[in-house]
C-alpha positions as CSV (number, residue, x, y, z in Angstrom):
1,X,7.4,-1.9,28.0
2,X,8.3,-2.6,24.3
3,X,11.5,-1.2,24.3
4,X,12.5,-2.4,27.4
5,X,11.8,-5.7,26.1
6,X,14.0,-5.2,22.9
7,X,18.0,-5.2,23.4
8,X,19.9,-2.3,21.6
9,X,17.0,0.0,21.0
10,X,17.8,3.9,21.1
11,X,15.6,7.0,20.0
12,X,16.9,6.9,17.2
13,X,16.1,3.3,15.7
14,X,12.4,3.3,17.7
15,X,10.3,4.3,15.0
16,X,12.1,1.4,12.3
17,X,11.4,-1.0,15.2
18,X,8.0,-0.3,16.0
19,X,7.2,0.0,12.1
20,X,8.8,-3.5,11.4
21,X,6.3,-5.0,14.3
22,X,3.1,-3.7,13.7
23,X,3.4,-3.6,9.6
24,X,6.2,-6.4,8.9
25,X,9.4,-5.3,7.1
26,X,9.7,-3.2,4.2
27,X,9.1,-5.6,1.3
28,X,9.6,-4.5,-2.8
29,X,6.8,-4.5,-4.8
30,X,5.4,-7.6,-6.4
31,X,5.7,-7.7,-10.2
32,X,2.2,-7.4,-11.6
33,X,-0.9,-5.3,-11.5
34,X,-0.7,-2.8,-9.1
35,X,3.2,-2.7,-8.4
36,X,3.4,0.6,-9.8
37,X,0.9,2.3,-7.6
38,X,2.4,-0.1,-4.6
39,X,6.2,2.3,-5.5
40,X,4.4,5.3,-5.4
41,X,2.2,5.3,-2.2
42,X,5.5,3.6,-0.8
43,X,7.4,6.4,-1.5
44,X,4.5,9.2,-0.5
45,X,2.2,7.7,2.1
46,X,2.8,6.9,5.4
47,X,3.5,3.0,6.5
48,X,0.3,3.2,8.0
49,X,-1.6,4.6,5.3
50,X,0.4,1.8,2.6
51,X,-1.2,-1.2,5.1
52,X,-4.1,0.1,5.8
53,X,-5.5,1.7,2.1
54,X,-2.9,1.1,-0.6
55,X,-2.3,-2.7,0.1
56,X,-5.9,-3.9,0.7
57,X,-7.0,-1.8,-2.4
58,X,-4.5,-3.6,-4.5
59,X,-5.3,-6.9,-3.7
60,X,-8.5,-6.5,-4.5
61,X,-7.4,-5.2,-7.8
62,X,-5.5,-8.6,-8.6
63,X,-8.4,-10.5,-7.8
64,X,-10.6,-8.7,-9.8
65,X,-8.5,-8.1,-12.6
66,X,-7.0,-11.7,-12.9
67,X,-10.9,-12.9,-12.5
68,X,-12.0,-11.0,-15.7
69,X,-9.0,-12.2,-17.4
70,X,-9.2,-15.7,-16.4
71,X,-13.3,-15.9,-18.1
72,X,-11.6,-14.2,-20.9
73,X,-13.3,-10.6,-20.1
74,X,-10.9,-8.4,-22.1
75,X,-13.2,-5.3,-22.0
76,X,-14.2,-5.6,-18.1
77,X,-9.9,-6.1,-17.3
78,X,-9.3,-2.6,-18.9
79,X,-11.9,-1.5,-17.3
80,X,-11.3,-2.5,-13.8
81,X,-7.2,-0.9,-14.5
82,X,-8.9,2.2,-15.5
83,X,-11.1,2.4,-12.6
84,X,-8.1,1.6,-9.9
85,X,-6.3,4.2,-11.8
86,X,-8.8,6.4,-11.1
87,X,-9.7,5.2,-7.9
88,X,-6.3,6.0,-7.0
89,X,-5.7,10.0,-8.0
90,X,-9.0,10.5,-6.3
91,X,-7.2,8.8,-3.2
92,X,-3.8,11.4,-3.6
93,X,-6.3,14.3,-4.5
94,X,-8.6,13.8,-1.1
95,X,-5.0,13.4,0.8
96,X,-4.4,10.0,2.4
97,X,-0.8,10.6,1.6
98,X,1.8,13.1,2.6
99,X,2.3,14.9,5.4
100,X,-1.7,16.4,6.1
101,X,-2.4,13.0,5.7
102,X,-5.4,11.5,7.5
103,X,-3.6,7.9,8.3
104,X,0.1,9.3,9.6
């Protein structure tokens, strides 16, 4: 019923249209905490997987981060970055992302 809905839509072209409406357009990564691990999931995760996991994850982290920054909680901001990093080999090790993926 969707494509019938949307003009100039072919097999080919479906799957960028469908993307687009259920997760928004492709958007660059935001300068800041958590831009690089935003590239790579981008580039080895699913869409799915990126808006479901990756994106929630890393708001969280720029809350938290910015919080312990903000009181002026040096020791607690490294260790919240060292705990995301962490956080997210386990996530690439248990395979969220790439093609046996649970999310794709």
């Amino acid at each position: 019923m969707l494509k019938a809905a949307i003009p100039n839509v072919t097999p080919a072209n479906w799957t960028l249209v469908r993307d687009c409406i259920f997760y928004g357009p492709p958007a660059p990564p935001t300068p800041g905490v958590g831009s690089f691990f935003n590239s790579v999931a981008t580039r080895f995760c699913s869409q799915k997987t990126v808006h479901l996991v990756v994106l929630p994850a890393i708001a969280d982290l720029r809350i938290e981060y910015s919080r312990a920054v903000s009181e002026d909680r040096f020791a607690k901001a490294i260790w919240i970055r060292l705990h995301a990093t962490w956080s997210f080999v386990k996530m690439f090790a248990r395979g969220f992302c790439g093609k046996n993926s649970h999310f794709s």
